[in-house]
N, CA, C and O atoms as a Tinker XYZ file with bonds, in Angstrom:
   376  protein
     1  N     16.972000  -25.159000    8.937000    73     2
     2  CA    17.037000  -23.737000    8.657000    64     1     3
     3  C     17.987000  -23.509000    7.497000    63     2     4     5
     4  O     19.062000  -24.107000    7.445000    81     3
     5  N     17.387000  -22.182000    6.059000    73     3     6
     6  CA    18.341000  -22.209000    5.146000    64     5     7
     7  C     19.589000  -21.200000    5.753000    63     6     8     9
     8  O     19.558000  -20.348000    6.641000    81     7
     9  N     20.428000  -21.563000    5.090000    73     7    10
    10  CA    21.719000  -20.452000    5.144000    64     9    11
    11  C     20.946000  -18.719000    5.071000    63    10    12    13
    12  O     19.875000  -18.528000    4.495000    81    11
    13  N     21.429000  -18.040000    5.495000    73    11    14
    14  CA    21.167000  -16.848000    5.482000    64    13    15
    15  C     22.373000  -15.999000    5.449000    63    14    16    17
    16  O     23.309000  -16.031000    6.248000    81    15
    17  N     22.208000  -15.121000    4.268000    73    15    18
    18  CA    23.351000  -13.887000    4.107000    64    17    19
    19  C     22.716000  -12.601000    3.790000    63    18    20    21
    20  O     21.514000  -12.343000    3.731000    81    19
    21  N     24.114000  -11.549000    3.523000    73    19    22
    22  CA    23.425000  -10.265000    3.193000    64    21    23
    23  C     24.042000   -9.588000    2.188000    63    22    24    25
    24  O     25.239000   -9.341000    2.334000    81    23
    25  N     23.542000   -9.273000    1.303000    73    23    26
    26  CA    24.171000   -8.616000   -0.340000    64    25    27
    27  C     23.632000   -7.298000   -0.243000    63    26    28    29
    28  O     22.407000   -7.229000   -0.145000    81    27
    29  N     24.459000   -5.963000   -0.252000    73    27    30
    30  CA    24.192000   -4.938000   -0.541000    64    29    31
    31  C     23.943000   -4.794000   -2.165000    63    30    32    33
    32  O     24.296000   -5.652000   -2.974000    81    31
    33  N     23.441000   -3.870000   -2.419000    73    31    34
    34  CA    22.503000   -3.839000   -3.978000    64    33    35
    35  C     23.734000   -2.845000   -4.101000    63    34    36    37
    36  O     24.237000   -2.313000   -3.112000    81    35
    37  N     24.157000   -2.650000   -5.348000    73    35    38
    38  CA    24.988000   -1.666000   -6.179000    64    37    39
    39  C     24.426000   -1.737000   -7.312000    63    38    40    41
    40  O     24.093000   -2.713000   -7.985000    81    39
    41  N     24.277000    0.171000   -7.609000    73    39    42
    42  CA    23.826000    0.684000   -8.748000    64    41    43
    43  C     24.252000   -0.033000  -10.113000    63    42    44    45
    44  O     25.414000   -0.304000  -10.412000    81    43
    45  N     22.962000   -0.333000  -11.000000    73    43    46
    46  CA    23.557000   -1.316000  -11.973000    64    45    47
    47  C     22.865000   -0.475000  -13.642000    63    46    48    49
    48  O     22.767000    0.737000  -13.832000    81    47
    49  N     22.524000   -1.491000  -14.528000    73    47    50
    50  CA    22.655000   -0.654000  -15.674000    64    49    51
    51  C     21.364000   -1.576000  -16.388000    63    50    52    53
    52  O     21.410000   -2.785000  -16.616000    81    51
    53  N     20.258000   -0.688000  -16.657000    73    51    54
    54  CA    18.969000   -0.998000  -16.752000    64    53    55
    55  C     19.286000   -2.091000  -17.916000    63    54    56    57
    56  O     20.174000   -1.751000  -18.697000    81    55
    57  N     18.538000   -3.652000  -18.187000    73    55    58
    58  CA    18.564000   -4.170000  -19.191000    64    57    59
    59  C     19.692000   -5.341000  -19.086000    63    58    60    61
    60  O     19.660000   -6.379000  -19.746000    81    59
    61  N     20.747000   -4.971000  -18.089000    73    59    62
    62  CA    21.899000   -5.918000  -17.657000    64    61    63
    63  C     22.340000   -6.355000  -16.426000    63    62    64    65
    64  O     22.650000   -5.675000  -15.448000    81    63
    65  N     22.339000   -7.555000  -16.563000    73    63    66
    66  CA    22.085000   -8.314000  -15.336000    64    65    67
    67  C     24.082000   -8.382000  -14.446000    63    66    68    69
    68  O     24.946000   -9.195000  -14.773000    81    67
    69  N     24.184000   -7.659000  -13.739000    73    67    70
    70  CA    25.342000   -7.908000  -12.677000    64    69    71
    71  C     24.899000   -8.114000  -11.523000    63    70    72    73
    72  O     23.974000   -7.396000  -11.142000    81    71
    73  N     25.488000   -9.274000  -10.531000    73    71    74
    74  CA    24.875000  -10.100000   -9.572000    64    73    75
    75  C     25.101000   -8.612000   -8.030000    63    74    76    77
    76  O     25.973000   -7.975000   -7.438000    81    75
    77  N     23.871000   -8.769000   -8.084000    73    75    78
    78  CA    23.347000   -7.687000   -6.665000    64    77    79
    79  C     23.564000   -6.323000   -6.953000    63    78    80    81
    80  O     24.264000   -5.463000   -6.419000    81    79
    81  N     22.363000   -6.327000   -8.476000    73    79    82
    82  CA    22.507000   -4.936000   -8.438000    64    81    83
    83  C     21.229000   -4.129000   -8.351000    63    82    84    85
    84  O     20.405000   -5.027000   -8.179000    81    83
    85  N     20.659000   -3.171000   -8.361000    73    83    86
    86  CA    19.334000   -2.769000   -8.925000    64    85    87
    87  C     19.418000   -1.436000   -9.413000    63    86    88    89
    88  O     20.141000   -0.515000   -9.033000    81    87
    89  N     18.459000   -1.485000  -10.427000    73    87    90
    90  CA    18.375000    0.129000  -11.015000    64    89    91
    91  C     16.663000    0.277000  -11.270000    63    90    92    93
    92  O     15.851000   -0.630000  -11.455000    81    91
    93  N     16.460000    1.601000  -11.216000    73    91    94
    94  CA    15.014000    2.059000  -11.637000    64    93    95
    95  C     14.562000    1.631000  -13.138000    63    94    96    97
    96  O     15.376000    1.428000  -14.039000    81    95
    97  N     13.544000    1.553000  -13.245000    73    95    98
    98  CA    13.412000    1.228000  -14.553000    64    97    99
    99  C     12.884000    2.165000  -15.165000    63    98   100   101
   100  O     12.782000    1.881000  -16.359000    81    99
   101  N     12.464000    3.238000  -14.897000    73    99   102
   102  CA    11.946000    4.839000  -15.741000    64   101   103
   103  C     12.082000    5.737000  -14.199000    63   102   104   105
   104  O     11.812000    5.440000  -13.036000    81   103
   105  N     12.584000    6.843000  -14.798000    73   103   106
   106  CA    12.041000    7.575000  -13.103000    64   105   107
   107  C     10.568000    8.950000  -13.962000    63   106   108   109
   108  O      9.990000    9.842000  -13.341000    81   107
   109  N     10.470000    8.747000  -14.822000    73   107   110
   110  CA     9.122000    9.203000  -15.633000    64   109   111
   111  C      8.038000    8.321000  -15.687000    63   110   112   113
   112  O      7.055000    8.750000  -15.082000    81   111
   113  N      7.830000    6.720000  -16.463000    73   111   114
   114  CA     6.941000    6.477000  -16.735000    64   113   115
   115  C      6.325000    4.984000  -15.885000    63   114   116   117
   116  O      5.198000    4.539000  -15.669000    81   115
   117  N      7.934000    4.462000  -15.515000    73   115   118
   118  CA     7.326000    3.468000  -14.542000    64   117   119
   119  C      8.171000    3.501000  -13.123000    63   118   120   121
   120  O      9.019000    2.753000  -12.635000    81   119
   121  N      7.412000    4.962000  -12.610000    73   119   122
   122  CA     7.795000    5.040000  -10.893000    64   121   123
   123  C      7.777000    3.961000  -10.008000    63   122   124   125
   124  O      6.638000    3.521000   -9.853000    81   123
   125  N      8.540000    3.452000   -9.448000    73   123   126
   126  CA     8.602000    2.250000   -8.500000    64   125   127
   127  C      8.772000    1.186000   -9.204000    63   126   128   129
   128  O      8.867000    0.246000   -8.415000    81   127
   129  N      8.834000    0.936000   -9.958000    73   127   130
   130  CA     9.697000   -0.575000  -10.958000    64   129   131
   131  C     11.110000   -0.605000  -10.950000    63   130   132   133
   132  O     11.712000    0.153000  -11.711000    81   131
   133  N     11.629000   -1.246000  -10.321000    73   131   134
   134  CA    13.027000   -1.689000  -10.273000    64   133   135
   135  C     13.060000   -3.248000  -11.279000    63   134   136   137
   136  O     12.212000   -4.080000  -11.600000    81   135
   137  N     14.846000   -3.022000  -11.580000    73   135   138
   138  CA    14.960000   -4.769000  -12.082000    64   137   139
   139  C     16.262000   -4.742000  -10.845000    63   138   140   141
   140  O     16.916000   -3.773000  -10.459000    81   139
   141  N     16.337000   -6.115000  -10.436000    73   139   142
   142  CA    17.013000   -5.864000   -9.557000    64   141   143
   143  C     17.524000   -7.384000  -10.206000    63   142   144   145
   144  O     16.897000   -8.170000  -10.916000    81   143
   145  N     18.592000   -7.442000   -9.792000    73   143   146
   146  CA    20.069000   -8.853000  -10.514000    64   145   147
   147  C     20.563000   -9.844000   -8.993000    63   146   148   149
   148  O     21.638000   -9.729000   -8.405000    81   147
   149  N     19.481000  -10.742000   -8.645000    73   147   150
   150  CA    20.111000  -11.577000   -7.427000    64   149   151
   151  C     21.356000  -12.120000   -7.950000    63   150   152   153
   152  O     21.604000  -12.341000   -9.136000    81   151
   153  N     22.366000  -12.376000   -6.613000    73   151   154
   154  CA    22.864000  -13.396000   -6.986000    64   153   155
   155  C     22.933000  -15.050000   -7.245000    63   154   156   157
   156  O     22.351000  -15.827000   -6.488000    81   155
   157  N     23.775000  -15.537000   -8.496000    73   155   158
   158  CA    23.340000  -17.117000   -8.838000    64   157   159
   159  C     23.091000  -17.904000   -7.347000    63   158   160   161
   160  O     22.104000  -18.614000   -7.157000    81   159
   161  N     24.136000  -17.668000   -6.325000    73   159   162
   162  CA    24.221000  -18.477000   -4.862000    64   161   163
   163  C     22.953000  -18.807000   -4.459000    63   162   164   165
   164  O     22.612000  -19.947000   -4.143000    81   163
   165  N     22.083000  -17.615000   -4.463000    73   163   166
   166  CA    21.040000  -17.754000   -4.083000    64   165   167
   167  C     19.549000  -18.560000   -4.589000    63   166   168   169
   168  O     18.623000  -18.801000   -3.814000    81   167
   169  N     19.559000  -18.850000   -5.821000    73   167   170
   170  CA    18.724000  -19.801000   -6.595000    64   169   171
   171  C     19.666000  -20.771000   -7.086000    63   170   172   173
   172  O     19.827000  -21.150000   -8.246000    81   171
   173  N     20.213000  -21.088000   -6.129000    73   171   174
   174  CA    21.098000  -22.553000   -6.817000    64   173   175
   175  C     20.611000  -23.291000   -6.401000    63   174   176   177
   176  O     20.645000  -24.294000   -7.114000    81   175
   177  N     19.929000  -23.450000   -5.251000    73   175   178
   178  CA    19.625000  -24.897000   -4.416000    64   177   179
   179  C     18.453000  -24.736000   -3.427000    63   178   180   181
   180  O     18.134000  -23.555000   -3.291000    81   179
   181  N     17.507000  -25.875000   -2.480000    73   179   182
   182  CA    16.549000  -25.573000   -1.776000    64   181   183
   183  C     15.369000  -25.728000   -2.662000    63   182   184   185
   184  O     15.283000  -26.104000   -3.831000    81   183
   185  N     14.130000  -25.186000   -1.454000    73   183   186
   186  CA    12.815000  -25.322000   -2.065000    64   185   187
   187  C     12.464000  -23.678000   -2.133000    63   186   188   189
   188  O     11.251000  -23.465000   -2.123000    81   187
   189  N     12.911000  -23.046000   -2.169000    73   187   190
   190  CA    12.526000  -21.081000   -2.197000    64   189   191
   191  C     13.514000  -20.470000   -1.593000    63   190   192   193
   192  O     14.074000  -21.039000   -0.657000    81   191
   193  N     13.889000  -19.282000   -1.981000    73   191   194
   194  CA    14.808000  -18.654000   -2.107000    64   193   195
   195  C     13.869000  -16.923000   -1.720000    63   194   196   197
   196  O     13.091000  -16.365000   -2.495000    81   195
   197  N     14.207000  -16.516000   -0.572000    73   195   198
   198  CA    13.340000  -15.052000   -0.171000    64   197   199
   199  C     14.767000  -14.075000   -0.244000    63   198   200   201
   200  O     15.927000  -14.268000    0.120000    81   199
   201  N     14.083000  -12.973000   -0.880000    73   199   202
   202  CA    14.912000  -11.255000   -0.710000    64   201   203
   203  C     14.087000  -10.719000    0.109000    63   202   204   205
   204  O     12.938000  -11.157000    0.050000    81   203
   205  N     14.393000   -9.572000    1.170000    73   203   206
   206  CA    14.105000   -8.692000    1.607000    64   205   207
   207  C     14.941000   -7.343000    1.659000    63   206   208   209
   208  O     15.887000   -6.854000    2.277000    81   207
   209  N     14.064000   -7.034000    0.676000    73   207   210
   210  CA    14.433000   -5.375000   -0.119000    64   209   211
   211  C     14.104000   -4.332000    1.234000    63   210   212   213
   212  O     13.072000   -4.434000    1.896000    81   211
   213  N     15.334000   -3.178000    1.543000    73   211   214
   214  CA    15.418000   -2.115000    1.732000    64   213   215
   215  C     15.313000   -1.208000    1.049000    63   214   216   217
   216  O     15.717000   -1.326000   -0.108000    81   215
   217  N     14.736000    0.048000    1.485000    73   215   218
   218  CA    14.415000    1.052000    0.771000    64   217   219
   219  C     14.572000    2.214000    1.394000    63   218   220   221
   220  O     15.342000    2.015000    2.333000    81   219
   221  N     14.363000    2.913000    1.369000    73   219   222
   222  CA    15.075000    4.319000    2.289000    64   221   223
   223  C     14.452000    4.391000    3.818000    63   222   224   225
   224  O     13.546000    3.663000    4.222000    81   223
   225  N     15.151000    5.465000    4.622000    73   223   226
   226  CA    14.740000    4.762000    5.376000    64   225   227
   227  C     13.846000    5.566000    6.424000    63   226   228   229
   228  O     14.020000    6.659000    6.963000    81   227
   229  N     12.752000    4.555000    6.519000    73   227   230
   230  CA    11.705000    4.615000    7.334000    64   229   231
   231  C     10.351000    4.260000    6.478000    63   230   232   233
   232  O      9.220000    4.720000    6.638000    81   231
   233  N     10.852000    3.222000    5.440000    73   231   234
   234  CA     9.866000    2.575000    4.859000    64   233   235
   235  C     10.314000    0.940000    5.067000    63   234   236   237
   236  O     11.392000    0.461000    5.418000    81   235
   237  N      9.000000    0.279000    4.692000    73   235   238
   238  CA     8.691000   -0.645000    5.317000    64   237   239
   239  C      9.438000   -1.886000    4.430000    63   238   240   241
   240  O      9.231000   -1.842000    3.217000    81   239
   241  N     10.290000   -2.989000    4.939000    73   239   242
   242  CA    11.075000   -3.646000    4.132000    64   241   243
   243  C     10.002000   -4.669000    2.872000    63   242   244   245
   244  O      8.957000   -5.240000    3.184000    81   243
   245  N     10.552000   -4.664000    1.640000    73   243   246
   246  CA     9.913000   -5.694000    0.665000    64   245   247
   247  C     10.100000   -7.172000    0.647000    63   246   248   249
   248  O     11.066000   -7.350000   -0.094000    81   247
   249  N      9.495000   -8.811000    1.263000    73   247   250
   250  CA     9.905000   -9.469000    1.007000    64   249   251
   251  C      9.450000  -10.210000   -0.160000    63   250   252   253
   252  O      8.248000  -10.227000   -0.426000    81   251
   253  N     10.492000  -10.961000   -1.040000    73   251   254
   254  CA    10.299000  -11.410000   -2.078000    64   253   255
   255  C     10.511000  -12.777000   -2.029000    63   254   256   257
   256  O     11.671000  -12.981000   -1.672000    81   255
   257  N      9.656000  -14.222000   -2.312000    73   255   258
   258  CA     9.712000  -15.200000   -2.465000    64   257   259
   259  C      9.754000  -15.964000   -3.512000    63   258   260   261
   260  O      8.729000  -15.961000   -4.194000    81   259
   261  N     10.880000  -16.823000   -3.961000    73   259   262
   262  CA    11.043000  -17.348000   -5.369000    64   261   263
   263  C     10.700000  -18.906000   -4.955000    63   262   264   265
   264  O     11.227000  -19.526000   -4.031000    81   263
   265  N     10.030000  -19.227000   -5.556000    73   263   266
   266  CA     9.703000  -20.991000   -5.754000    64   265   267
   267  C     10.588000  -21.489000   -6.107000    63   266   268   269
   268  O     10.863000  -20.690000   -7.001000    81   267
   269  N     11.256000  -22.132000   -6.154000    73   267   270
   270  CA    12.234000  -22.929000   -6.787000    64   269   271
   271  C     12.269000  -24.341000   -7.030000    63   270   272   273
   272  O     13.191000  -24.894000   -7.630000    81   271
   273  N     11.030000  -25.056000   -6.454000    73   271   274
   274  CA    10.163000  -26.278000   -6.612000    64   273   275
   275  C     10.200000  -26.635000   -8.010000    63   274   276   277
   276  O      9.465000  -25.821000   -8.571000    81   275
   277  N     10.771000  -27.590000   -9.024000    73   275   278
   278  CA     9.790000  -27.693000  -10.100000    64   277   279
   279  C      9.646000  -29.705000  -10.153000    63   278   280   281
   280  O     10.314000  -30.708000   -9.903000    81   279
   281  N      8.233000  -29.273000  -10.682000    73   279   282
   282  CA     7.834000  -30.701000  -11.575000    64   281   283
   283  C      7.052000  -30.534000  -12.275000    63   282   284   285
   284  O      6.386000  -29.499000  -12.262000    81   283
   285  N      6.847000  -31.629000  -13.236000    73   283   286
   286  CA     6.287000  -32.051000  -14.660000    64   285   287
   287  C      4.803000  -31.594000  -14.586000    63   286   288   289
   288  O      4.258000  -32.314000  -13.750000    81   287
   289  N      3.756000  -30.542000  -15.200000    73   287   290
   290  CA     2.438000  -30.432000  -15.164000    64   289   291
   291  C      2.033000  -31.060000  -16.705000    63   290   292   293
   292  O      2.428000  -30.646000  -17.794000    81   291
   293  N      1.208000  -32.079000  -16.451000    73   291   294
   294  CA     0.438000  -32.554000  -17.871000    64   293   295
   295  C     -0.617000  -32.025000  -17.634000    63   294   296   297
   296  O     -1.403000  -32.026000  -16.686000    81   295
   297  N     -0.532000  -31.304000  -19.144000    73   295   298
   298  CA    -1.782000  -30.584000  -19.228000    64   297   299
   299  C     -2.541000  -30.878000  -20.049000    63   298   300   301
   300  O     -1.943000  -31.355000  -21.013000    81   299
   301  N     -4.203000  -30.824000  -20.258000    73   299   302
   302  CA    -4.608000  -31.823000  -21.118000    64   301   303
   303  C     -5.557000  -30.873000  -21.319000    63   302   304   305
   304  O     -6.102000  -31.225000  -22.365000    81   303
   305  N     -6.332000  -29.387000  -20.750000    73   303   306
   306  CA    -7.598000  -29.650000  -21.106000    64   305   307
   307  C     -7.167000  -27.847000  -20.210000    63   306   308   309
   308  O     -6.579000  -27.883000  -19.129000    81   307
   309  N     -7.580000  -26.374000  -20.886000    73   307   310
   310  CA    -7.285000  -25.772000  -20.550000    64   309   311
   311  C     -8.899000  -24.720000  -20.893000    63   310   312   313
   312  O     -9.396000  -24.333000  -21.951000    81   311
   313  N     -9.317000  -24.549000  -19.446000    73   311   314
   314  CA   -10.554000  -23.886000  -19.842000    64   313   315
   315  C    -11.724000  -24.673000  -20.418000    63   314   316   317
   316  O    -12.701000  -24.267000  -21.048000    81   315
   317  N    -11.390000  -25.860000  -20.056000    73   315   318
   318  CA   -12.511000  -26.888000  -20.910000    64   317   319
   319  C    -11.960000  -27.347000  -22.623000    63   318   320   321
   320  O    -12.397000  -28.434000  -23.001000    81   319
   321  N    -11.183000  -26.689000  -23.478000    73   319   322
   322  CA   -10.388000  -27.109000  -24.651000    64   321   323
   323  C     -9.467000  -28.009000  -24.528000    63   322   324   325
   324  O     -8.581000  -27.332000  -24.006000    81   323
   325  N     -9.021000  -29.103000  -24.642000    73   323   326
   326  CA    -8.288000  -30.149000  -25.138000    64   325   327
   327  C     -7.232000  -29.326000  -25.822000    63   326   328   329
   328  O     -7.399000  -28.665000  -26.847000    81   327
   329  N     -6.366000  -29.423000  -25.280000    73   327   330
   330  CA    -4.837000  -29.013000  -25.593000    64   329   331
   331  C     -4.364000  -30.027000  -27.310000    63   330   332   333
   332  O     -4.960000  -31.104000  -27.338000    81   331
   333  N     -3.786000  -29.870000  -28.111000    73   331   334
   334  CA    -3.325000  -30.598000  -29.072000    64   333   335
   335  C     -1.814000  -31.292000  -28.615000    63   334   336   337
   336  O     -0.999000  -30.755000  -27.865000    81   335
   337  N     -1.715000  -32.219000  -29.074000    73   335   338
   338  CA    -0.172000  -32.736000  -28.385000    64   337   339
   339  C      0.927000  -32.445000  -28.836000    63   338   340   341
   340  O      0.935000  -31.628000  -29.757000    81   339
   341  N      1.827000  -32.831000  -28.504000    73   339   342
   342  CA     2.920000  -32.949000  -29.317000    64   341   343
   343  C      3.563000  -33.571000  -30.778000    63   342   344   345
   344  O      4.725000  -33.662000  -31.175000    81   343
   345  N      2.429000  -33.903000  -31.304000    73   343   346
   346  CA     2.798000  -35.134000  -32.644000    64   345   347
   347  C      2.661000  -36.064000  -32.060000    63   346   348   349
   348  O      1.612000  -36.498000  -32.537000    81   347
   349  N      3.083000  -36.997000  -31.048000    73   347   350
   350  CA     3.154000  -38.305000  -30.568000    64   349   351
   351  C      2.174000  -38.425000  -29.838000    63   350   352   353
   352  O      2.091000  -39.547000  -29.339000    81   351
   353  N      1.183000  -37.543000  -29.493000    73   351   354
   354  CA    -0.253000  -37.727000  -28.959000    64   353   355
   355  C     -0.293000  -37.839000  -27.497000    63   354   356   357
   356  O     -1.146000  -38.350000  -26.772000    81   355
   357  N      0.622000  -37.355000  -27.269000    73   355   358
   358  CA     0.471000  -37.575000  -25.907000    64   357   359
   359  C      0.601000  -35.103000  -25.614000    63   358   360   361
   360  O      1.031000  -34.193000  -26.322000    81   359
   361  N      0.108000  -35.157000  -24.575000    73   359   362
   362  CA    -0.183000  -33.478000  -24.175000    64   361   363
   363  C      1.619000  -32.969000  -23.800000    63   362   364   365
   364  O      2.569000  -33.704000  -23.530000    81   363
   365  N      1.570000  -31.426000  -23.923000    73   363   366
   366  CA     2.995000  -30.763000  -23.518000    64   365   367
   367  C      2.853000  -30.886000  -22.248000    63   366   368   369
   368  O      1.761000  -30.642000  -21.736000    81   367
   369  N      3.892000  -31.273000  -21.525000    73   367   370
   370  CA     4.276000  -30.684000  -20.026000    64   369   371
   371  C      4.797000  -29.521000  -19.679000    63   370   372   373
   372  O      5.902000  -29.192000  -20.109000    81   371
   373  N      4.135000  -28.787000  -18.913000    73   371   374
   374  CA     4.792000  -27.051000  -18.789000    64   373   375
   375  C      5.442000  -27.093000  -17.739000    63   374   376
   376  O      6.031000  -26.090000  -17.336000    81   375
């Protein structure tokens, strides 16, 4: 079982990232878009990393799942096209 904690969100400042914050991102043109600033603790380590967002109350909580898995994809052939390589002929890894 991972560690489990709890970070209250404090009002933050659209465009800048301070750890556990969130702000609206338009309250005109993009209603319900938040950026919200996890903290580093939380994507430091493991295989996924979940938020579950509160919202006022008597709505239904948001959970959010981050992958945090990575390895090497060789890619060779995208849509049926042959990718070009790197100079050394061998394909990019994404």
């Amino acid at each position: 079982m991972s560690a489990v904690s709890t970070q209250l969100l404090a009002p933050g400042t659209l465009g800048t990232w301070a750890t556990s914050s969130m702000v609206q991102a338009s309250s005109s043109v993009a209603l319900g878009m938040y950026q919200i600033s996890l903290p580093n603790g939380m994507l430091a380590s493991g295989d996924h990393a979940t938020a579950l967002l509160y919202g006022a109350p008597g709505t239904a909580p948001v959970p959010i799942t981050i992958d945090l898995t990575t390895y090497a994809v060789n890619v060779k052939q995208i849509n049926g096209v042959a990718i070009v390589g790197n100079g050394a002929g061998t394909p990019f890894n994404v």
